[in-house]
N, CA, C, O and CB atoms as a CASP TS submission, in Angstrom:
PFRMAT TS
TARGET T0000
AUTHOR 0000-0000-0000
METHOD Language model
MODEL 1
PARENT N/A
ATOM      1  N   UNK     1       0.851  -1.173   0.000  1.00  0.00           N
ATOM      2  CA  UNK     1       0.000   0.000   0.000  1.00  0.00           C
ATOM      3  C   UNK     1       0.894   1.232   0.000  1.00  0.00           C
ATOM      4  O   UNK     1       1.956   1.252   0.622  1.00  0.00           O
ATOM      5  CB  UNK     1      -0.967   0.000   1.222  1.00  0.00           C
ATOM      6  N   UNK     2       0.500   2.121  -0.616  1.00  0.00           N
ATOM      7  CA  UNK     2       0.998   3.263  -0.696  1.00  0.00           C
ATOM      8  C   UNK     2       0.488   4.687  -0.217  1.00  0.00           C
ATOM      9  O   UNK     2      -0.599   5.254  -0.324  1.00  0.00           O
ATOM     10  CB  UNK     2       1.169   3.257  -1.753  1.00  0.00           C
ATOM     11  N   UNK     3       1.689   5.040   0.350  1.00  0.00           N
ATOM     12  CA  UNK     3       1.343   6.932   0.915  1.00  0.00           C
ATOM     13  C   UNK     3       1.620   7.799   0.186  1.00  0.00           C
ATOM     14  O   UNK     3       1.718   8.936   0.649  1.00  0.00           O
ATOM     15  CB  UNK     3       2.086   7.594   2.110  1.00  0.00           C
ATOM     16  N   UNK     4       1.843   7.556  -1.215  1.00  0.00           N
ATOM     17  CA  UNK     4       2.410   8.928  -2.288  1.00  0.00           C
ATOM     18  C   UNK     4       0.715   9.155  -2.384  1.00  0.00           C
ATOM     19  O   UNK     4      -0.089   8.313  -1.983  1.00  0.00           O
ATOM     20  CB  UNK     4       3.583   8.494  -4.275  1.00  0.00           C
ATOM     21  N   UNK     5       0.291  10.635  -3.080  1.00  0.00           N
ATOM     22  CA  UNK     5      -0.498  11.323  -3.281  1.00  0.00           C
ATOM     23  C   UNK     5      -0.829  11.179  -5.085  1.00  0.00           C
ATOM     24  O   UNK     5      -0.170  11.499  -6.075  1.00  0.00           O
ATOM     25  CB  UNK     5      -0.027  12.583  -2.618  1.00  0.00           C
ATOM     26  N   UNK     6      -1.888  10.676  -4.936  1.00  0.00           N
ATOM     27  CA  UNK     6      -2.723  10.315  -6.586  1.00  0.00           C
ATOM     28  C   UNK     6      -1.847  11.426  -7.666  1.00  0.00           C
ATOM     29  O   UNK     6      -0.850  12.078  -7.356  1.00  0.00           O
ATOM     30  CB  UNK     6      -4.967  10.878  -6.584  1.00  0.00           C
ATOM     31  N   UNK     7      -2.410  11.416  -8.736  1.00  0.00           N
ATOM     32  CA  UNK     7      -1.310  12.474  -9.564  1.00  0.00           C
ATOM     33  C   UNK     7      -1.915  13.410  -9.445  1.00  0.00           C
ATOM     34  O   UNK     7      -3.139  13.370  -9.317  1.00  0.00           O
ATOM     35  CB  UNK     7      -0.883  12.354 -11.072  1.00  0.00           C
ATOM     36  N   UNK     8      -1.240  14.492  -9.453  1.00  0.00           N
ATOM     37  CA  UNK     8      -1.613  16.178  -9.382  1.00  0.00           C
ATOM     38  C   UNK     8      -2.085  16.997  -8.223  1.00  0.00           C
ATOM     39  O   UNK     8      -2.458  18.170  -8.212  1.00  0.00           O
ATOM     40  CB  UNK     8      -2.674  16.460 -10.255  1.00  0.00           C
ATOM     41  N   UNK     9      -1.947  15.712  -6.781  1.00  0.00           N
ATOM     42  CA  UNK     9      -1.833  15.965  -5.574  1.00  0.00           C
ATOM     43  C   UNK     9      -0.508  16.043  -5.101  1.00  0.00           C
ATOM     44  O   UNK     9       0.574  15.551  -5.421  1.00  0.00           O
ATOM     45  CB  UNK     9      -2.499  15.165  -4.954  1.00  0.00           C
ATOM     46  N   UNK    10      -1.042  17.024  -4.006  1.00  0.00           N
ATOM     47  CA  UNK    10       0.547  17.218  -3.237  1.00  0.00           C
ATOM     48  C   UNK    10      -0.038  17.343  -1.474  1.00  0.00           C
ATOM     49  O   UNK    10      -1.034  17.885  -0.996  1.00  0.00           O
ATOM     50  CB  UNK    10       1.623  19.156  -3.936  1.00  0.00           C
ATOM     51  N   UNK    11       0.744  16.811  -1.042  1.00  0.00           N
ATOM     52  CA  UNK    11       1.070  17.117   0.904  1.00  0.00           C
ATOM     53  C   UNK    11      -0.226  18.551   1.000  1.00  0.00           C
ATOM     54  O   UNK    11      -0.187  19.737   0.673  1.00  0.00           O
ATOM     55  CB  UNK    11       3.566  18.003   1.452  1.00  0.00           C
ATOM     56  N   UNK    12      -1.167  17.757   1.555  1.00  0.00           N
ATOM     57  CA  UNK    12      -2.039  19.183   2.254  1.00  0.00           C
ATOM     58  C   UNK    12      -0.779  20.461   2.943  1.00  0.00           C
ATOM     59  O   UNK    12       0.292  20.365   3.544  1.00  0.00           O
ATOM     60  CB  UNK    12      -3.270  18.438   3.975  1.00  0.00           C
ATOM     61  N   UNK    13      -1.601  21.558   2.468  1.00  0.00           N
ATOM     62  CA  UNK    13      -1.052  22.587   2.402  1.00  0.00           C
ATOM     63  C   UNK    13      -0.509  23.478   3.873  1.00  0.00           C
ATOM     64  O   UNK    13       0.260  24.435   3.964  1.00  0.00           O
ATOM     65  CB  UNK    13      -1.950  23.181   1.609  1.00  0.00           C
ATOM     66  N   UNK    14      -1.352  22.626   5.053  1.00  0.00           N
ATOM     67  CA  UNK    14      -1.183  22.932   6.336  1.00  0.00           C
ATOM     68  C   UNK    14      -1.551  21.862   7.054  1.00  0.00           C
ATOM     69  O   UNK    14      -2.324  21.045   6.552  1.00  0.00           O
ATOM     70  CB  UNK    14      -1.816  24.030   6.717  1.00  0.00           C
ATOM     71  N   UNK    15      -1.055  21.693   8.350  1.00  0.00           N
ATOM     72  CA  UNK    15      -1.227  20.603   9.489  1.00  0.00           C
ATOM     73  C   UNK    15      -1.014  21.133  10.636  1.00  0.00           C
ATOM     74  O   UNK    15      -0.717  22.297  10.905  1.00  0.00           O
ATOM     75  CB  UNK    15      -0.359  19.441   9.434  1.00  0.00           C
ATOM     76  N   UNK    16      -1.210  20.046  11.457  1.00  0.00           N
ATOM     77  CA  UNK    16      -1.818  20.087  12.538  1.00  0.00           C
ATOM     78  C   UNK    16      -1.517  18.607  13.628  1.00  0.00           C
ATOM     79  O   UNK    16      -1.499  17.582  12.946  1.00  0.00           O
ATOM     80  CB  UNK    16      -3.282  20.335  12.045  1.00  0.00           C
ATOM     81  N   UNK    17      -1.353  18.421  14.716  1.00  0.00           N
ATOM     82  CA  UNK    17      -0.930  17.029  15.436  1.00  0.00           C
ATOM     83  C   UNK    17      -2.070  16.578  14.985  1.00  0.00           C
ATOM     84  O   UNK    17      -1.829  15.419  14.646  1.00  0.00           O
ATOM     85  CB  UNK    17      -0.630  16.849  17.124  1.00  0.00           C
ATOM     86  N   UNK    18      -3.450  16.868  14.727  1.00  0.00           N
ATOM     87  CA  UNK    18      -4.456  15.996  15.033  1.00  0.00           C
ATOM     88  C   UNK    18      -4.434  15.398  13.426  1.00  0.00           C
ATOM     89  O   UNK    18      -4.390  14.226  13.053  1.00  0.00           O
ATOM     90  CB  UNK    18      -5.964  16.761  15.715  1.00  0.00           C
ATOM     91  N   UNK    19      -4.466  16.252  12.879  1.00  0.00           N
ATOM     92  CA  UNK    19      -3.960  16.228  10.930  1.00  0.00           C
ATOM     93  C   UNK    19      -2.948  14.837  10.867  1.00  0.00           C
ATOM     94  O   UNK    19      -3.273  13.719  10.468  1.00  0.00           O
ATOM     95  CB  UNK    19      -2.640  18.098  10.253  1.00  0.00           C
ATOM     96  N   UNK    20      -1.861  15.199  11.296  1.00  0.00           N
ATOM     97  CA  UNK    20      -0.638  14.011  11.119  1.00  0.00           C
ATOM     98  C   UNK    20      -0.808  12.944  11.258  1.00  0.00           C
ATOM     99  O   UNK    20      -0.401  12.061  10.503  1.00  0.00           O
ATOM    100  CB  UNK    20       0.356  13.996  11.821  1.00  0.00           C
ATOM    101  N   UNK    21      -1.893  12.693  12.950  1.00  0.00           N
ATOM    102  CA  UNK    21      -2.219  11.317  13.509  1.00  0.00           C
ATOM    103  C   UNK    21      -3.480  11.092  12.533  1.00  0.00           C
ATOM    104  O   UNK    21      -3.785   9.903  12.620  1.00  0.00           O
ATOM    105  CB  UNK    21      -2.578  11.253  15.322  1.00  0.00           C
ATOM    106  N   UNK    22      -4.087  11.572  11.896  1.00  0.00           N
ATOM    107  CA  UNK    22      -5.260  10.884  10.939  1.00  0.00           C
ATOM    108  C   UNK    22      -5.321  11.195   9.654  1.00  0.00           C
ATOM    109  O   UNK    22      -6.365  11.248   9.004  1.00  0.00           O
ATOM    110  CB  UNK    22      -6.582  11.169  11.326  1.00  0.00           C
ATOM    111  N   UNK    23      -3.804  11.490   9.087  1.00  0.00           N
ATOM    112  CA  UNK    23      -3.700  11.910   7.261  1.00  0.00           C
ATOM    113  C   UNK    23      -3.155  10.391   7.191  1.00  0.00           C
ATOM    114  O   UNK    23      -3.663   9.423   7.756  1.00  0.00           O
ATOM    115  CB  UNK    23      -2.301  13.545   6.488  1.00  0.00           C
ATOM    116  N   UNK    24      -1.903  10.403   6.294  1.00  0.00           N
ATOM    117  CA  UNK    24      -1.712  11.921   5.604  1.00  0.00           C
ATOM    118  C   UNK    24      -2.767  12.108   4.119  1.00  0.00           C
ATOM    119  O   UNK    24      -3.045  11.352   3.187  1.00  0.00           O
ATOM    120  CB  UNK    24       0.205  12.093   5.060  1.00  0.00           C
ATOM    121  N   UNK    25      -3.161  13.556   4.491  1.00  0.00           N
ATOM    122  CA  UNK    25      -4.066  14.158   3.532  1.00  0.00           C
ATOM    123  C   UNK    25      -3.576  14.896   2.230  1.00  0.00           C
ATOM    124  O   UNK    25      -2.575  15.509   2.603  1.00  0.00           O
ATOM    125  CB  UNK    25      -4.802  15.061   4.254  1.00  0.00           C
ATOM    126  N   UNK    26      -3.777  15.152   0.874  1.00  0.00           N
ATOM    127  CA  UNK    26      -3.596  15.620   0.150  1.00  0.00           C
ATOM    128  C   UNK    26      -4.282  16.412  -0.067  1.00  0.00           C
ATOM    129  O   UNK    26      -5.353  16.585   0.515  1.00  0.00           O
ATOM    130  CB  UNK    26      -3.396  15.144  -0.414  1.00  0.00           C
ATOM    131  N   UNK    27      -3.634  17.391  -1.357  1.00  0.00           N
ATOM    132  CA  UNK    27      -4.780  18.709  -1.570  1.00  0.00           C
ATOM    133  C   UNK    27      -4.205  18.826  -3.244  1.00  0.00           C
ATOM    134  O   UNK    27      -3.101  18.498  -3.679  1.00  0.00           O
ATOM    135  CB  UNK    27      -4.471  20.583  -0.266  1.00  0.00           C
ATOM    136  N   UNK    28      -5.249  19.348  -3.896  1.00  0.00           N
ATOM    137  CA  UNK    28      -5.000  19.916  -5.447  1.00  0.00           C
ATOM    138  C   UNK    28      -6.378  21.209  -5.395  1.00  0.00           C
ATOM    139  O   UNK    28      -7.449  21.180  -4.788  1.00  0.00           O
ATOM    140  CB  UNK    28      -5.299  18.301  -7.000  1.00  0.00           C
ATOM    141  N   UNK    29      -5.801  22.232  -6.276  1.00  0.00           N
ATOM    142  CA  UNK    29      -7.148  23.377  -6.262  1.00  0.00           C
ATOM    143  C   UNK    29      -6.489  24.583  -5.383  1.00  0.00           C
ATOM    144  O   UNK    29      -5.563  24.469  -4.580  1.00  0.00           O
ATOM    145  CB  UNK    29      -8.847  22.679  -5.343  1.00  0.00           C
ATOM    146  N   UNK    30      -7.103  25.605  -5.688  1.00  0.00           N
ATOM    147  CA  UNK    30      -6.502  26.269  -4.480  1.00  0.00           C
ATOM    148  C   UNK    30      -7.866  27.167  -4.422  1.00  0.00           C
ATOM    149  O   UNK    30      -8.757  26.751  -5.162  1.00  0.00           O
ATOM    150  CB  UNK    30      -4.814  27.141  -4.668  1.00  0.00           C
ATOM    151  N   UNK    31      -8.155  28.287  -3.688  1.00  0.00           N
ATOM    152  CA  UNK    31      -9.510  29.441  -3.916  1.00  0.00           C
ATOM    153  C   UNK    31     -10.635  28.693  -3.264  1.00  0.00           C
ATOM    154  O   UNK    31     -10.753  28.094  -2.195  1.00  0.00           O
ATOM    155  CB  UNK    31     -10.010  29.836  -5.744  1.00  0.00           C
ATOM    156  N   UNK    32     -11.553  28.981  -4.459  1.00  0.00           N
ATOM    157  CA  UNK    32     -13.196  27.762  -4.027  1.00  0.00           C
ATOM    158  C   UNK    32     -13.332  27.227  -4.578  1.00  0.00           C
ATOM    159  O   UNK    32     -14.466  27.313  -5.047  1.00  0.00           O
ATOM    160  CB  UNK    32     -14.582  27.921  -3.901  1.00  0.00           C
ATOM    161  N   UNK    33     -12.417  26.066  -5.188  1.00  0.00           N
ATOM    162  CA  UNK    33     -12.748  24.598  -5.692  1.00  0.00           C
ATOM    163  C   UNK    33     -11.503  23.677  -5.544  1.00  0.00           C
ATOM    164  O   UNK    33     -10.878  23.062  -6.408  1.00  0.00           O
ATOM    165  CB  UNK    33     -13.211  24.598  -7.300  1.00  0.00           C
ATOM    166  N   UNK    34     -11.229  23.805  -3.473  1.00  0.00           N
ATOM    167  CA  UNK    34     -10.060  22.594  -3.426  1.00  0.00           C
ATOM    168  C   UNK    34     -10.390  21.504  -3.516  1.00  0.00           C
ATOM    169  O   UNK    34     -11.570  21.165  -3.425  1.00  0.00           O
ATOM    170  CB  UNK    34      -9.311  22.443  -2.374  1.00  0.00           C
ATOM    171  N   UNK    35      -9.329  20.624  -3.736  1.00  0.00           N
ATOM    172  CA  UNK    35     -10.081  19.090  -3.652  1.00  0.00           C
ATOM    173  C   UNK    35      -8.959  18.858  -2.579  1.00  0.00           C
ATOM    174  O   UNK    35      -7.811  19.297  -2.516  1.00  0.00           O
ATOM    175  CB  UNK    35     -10.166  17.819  -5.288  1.00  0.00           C
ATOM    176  N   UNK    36      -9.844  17.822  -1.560  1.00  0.00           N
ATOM    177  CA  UNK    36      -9.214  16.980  -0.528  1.00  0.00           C
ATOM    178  C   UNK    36      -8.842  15.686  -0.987  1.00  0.00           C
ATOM    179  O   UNK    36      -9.605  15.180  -1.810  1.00  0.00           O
ATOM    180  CB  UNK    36     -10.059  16.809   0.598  1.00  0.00           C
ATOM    181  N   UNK    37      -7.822  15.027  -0.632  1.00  0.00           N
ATOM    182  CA  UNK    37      -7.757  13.456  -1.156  1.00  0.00           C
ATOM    183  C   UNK    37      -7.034  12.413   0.353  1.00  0.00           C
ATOM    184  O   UNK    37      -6.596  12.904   1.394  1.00  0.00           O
ATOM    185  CB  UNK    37      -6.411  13.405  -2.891  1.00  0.00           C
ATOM    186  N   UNK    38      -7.092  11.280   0.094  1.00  0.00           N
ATOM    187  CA  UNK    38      -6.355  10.763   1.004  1.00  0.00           C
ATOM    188  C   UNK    38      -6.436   9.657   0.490  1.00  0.00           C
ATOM    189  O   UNK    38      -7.476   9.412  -0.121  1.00  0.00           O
ATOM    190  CB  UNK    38      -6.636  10.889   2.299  1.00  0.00           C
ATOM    191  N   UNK    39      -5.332   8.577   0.561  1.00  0.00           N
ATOM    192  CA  UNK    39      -5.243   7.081   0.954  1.00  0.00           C
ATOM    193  C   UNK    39      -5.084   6.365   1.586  1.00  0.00           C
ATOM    194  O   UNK    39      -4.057   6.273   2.257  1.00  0.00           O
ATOM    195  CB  UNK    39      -4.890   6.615   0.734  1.00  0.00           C
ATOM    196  N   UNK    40      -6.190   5.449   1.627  1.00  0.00           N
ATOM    197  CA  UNK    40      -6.895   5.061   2.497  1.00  0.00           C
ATOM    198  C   UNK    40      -5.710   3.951   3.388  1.00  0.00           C
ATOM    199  O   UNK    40      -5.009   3.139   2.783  1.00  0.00           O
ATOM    200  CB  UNK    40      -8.297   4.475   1.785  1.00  0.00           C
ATOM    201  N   UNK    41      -5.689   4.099   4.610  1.00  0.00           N
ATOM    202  CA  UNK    41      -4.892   3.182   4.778  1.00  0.00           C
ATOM    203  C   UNK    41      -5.861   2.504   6.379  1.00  0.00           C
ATOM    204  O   UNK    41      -6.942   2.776   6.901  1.00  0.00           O
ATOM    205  CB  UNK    41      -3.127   3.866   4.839  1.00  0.00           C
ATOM    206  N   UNK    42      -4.860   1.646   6.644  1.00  0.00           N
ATOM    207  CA  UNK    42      -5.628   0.642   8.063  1.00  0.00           C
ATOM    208  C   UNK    42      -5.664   1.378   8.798  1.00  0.00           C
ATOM    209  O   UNK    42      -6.774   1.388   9.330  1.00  0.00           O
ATOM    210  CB  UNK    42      -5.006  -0.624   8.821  1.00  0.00           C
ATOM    211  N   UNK    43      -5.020   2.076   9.178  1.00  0.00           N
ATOM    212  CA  UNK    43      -5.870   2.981  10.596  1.00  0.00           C
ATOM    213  C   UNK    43      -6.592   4.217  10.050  1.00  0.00           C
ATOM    214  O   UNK    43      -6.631   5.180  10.816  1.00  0.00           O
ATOM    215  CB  UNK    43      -4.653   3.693  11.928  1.00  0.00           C
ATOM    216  N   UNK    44      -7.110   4.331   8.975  1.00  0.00           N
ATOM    217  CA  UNK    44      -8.513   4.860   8.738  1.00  0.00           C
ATOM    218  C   UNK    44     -10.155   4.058   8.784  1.00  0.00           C
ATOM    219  O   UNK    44     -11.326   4.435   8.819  1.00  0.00           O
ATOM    220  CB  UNK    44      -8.326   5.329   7.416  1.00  0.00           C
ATOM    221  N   UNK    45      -9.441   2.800   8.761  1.00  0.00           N
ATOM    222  CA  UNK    45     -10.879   1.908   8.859  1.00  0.00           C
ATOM    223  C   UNK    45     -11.057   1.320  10.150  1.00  0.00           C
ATOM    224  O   UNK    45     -10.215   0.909  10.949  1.00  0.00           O
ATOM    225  CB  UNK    45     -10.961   0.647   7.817  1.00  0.00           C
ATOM    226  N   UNK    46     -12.654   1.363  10.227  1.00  0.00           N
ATOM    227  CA  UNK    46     -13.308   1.262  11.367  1.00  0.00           C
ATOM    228  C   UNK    46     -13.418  -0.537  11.599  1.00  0.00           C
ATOM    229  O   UNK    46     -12.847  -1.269  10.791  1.00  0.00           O
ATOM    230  CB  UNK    46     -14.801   2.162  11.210  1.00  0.00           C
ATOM    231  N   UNK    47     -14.109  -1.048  12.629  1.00  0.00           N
ATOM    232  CA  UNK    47     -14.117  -2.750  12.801  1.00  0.00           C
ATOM    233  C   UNK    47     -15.069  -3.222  11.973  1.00  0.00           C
ATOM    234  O   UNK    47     -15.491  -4.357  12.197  1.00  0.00           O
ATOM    235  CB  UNK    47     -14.475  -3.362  14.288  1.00  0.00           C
ATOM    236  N   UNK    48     -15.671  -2.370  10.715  1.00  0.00           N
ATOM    237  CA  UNK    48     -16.104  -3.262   9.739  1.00  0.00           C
ATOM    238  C   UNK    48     -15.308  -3.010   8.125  1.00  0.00           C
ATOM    239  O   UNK    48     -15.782  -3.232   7.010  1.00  0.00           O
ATOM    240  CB  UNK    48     -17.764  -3.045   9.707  1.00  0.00           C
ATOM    241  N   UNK    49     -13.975  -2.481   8.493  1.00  0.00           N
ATOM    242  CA  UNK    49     -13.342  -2.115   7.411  1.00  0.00           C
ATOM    243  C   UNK    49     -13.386  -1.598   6.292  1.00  0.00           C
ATOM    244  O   UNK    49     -12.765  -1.942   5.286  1.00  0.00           O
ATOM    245  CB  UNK    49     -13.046  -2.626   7.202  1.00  0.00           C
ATOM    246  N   UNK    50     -14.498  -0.317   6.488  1.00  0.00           N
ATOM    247  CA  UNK    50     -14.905   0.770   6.181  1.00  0.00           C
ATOM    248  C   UNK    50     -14.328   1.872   6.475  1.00  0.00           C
ATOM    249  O   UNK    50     -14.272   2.174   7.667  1.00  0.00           O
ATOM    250  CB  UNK    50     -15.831   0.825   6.475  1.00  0.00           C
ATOM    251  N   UNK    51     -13.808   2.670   5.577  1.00  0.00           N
ATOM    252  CA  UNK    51     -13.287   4.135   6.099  1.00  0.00           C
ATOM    253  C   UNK    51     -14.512   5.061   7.174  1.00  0.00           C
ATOM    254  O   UNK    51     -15.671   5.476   7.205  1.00  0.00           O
ATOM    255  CB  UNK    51     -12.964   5.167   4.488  1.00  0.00           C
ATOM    256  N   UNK    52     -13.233   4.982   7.952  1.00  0.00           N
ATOM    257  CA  UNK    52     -14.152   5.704   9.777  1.00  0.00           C
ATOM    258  C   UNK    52     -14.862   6.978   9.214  1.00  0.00           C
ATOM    259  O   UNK    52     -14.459   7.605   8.235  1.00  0.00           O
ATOM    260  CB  UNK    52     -12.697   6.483  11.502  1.00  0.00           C
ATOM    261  N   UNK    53     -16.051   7.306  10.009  1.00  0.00           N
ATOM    262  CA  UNK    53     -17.001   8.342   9.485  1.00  0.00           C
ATOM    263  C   UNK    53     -16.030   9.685  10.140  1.00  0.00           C
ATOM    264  O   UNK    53     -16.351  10.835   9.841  1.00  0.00           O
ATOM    265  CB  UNK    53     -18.872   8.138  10.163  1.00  0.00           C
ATOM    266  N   UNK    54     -14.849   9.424  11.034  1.00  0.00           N
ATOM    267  CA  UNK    54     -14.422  10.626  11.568  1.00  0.00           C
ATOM    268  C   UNK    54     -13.457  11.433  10.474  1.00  0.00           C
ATOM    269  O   UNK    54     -13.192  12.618  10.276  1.00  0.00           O
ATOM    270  CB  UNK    54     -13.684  10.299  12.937  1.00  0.00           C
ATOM    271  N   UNK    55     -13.071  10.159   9.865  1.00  0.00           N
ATOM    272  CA  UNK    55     -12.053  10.294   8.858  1.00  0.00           C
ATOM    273  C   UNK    55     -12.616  11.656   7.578  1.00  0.00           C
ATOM    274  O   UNK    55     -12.003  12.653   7.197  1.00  0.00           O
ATOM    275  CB  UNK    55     -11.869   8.545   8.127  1.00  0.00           C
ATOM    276  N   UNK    56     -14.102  11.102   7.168  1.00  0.00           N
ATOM    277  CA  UNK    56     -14.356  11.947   6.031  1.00  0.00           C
ATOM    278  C   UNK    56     -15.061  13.016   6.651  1.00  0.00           C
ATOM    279  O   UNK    56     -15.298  13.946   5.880  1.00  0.00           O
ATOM    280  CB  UNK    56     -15.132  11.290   4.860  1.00  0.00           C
ATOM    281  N   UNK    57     -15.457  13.153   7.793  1.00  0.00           N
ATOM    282  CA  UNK    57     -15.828  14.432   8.382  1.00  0.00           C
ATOM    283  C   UNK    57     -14.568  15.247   8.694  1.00  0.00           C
ATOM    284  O   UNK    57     -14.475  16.321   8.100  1.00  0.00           O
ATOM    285  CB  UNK    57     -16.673  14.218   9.664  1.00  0.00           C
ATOM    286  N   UNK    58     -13.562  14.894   9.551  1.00  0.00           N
ATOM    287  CA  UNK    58     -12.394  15.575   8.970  1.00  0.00           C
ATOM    288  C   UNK    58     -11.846  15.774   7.161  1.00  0.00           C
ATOM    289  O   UNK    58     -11.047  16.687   6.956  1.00  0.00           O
ATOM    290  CB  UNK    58     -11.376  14.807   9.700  1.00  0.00           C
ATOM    291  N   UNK    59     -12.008  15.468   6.728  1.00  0.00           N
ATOM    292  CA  UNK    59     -12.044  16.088   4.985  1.00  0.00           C
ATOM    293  C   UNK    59     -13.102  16.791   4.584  1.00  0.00           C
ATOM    294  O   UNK    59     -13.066  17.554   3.618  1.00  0.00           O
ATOM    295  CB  UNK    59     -12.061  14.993   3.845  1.00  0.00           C
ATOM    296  N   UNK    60     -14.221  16.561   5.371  1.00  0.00           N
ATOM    297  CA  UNK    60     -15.128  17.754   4.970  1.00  0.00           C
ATOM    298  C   UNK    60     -14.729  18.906   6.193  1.00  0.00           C
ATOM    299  O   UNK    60     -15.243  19.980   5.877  1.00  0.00           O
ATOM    300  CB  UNK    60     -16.978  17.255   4.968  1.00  0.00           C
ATOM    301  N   UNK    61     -14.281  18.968   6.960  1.00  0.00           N
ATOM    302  CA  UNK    61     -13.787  19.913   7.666  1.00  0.00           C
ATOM    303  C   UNK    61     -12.505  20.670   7.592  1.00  0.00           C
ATOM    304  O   UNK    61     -12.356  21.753   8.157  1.00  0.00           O
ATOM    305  CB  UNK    61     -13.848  19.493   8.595  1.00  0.00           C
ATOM    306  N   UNK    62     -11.141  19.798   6.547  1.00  0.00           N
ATOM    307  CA  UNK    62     -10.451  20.364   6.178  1.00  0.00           C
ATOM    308  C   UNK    62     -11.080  21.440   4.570  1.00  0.00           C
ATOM    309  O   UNK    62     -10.578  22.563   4.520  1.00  0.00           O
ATOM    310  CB  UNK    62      -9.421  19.322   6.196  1.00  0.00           C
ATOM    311  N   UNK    63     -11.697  21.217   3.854  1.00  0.00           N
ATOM    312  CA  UNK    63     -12.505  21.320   3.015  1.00  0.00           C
ATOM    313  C   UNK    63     -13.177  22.834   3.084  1.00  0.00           C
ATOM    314  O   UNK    63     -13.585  23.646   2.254  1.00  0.00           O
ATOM    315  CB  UNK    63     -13.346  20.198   3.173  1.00  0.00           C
ATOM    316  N   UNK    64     -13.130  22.805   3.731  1.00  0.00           N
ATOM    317  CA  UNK    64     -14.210  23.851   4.690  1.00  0.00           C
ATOM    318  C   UNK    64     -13.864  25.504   5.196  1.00  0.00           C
ATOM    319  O   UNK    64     -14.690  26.132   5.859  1.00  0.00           O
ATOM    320  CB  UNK    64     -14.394  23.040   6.213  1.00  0.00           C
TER
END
């Protein structure tokens, strides 16, 4: 599995301890149409191995 960032993503643009312990997050866009990205890795999924609902509420909150 891999932590590089899809193509034409790069390292979110700012962080945070809480950011670090639940990225790493990507970003492409800049203004009002960023895009958030991430890959998905095992400690984003919950005990039915589903990406955790905290996970994409933090991306809609980095987003934001």
């Amino acid at each position: 599995m891999t932590k590089d960032p899809a193509q034409g993503y790069a390292a979110l643009f700012r962080s945070s301890p809480f950011l670090d312990l639940t990225g790493p997050f990507y970003s492409k866009g800049k203004g009002q149409s960023p895009s958030i990205g991430l890959r998905v890795l095992d400690h984003h999924l919950n005990a039915r191995g589903l990406v955790h609902g905290g996970v994409l509420l933090t991306m809609a909150d980095i987003a934001l």
